[in-house]
Every structure is written in C-alpha cells, then in structure tokens.
C-alpha positions, 0 to 999 in steps of 0.5 A: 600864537597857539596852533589847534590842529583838528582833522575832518574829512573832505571839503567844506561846502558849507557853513553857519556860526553863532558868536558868544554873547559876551554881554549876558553870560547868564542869558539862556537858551531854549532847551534843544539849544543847550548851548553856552552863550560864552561859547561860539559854535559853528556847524559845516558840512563837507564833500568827500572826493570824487571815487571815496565811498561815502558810507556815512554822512557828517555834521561836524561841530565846531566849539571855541570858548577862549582859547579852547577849541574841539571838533565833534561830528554826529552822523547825517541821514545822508549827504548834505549839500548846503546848510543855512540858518532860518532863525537863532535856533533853526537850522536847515539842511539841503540833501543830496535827496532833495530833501530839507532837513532840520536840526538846532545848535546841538546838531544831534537830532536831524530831522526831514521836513519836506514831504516831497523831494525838490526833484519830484518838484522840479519834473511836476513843474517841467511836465506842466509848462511843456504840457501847456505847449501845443508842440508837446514831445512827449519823449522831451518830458521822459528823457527831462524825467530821465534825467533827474533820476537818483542816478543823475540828480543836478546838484544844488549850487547854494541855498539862502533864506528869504521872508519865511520861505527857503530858497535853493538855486540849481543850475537851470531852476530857483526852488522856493519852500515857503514855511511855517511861522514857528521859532523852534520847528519848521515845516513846508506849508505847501508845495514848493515853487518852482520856475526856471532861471532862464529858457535857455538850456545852456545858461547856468545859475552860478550863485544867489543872495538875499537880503537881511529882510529876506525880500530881495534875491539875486542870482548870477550866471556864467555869462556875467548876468545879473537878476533881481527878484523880489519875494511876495509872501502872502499875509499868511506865509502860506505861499508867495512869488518870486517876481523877477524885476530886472537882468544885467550883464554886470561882469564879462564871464562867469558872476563868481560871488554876490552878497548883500550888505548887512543892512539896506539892499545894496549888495556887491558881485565879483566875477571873473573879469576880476571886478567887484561891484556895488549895486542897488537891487531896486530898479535897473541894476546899475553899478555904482562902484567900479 
C-alpha cells in the first residue's frame, strides 16, 4: 500500500467531497467547475492553535485521480468556521465575521453573500423580544450587545443545508438564511431568521442535522436533549419558519453526534452515555434502537 504525506496547517474543522463519475468520464461540468469527473476532490478548512497568529486563511484542496493525490491551498477573505455544500456546484462557507461566502469545486474565486452579518441578526432579534417585554432592562440589551462584539463573537457549532435556506447553529440560537433558486449563484433573499434554542441561558446546542430533503432538523445539547423542527419555506423560497415539533432527553449528558440516514427521516444520535440511537424525527421522539 502506498503512503501520501501531505502537510496543512491546523485542524480540520470542516469538510465536503465530491467522487469521481466513474460511469460518464466525457460527462462535463459547468465552466466555474472545470473539474474532471474522473477526478475526486475534497475541499476542508481548519483552525490554527490557540495563541498562532492567523495572518492568512486557508482553503485547502484535495485532489485524487487514482493513485495520485496533491494538496493545493488558495487564500480566504478570513477565517472560516464551517463549510457545506448547497448543491453539486455550490458551496458555502460560515465566517468567523459572521458572513456567508460562496465558491465552486475550483475553490479560487470566494465571494460574500450576505449583506448583513448573523451577529448583527442575532442582537436585532434579541433587542426585539426583550422589547416586547414589559420588564425591559435596558443595560440587559447593551451588555447582550456587548457581548457580541468583534472581541467576543459566540462561535458557530455547525452549519447544514435545509430546502433552499442555510441554517448555522450557535450555542443558544438557530440562524437560518433562506436563498435564491439559482444552481450556480447563490444570495440571501431576505433578512435571516433567528430565534433561540431554548430560554434557558445555561443550555447550549452542541450539534445539528438535517435530512436528505432538507425539511427536517435536529439538534442536541449538553443535557441529552433532543429537538425536531420542521422547516416551512414559502412557494417562493423567499422565506420560512422553522417549527419546533417535539424535545427528548434521548441521552444522559452531552448529544455528542446526529445524522440522518440517506434517505427517509430517520436519523441516529450518539452521546456521552456511549449509546447510539436510531430514531423517527416525526411525531414524539422515541428511540427504536437502543
């Protein structure tokens, strides 16, 4: 078996492939592909270690034909937090600005896509359900303010794809970008939706998945709990809601791991109790498999 060494700088934090077509190799591509479909690529993005000055931001690209591997890089507008794909030819990037970039297979032309920042969102959302509250502190809102600032910006836990809409997951709120119906471009059509995970301060979200048809999301926390949403998306695909339609203490401690099978909306979590379960995101959350 032949060993490839191939240096990259950091830890991987994110990553999306595409396998070669091995039954069409005359298939093409679009042009900002350009990719060969007897060539597999992957694209991932890591996090330098804590104290490393981070001067420039990497995409790193992975190519394999064969037995055959190298390892390009391009440089990113900043760092990066998460990376999904939206559809074959699009994919999207998290920043650590809290703005959504774009970029193809190719990985050299990366471009923002948001106008506003999910911070900005995020405080826009908390200022208008604290002022909808007759015991408003106003010194709550500057010091939640505060605390959002470019010093001290809550990192993003994961980000997933639901029916024409973008969702990223925080430790205490569920940001989702609905988007424009285009297979090579992608924008935000409207302002992001935002609402909490929970009302507690002290819960945090720990992961999120979604299904195949991207109408189904689920997300679990530090305390074992489960929650199932379903995503409503106007005929327009202009916006949507995010429903939440039952919550589960599935595990004992912290939901470490959800995914959803390929197909169908069944999905399995693992936690820190060491269990696996197998589940039905419609309806009560039972487990079937323990």
């Amino acid at each position: 078996m032949k060993t490839t060494t191939l240096p990259y700088w950091g830890q991987i934090i994110g990553l999306v492939s595409r396998q070669p077509d091995t039954d069409n190799t005359t298939k093409k591509t679009t042009k900002s592909v350009a990719l060969s479909v007897a060539q597999g690529r992957s694209l991932f993005i890591t996090r330098k270690p804590i104290g490393v000055h981070e001067s420039t931001a990497t995409l790193y690209r992975l190519d394999n034909t064969g037995e055959q591997v190298s390892l390009a890089d391009a440089p990113l507008p900043c760092a990066m937090e998460a990376i999904a794909t939206v559809t074959d030819d699009v994919i999207m990037l998290l920043g650590c600005d809290g703005h959504l970039y774009q970029t193809d297979w190719q990985g050299e032309t990366i471009h923002k896509i948001s106008g506003m920042s999910l911070f900005t969102s995020i405080i826009e959302s908390h200022n208008s359900t604290e002022t909808e509250t007759a015991d408003t502190d106003i010194n709550n809102i500057e010091g939640f303010a505060k605390s959002l600032s470019t010093n001290s910006n809550p990192q993003a836990i994961a980000m997933t794809t639901l029916h024409q809409a973008i969702v990223v997951l925080y430790p205490h709120h569920i940001v989702i970008c609905p988007l424009t119906d285009d297979n090579t471009s992608k924008s935000i059509t409207t302002k992001a939706v935002v609402q909490p995970y929970t009302d507690s301060k002290t819960q945090k979200a720990t992961t999120l998945a979604a299904s195949s048809d991207g109408k189904w999301l689920v997300i679990g926390d530090e305390f074992g709990n489960v929650s199932s949403y379903q995503w409503l998306s106007n005929d327009d695909n202009s916006s949507g809601q995010l429903i939440q339609r039952s919550r589960k203490p599935l595990h004992q401690g912290r939901v470490s791991a959800l995914c959803f099978e390929p197909i169908g909306h069944y999905f399995f979590s693992a936690g820190a109790d060491k269990h696996l379960y197998r589940t039905h995101v419609q309806g009560e959350l039972q487990t079937i498999d323990r």
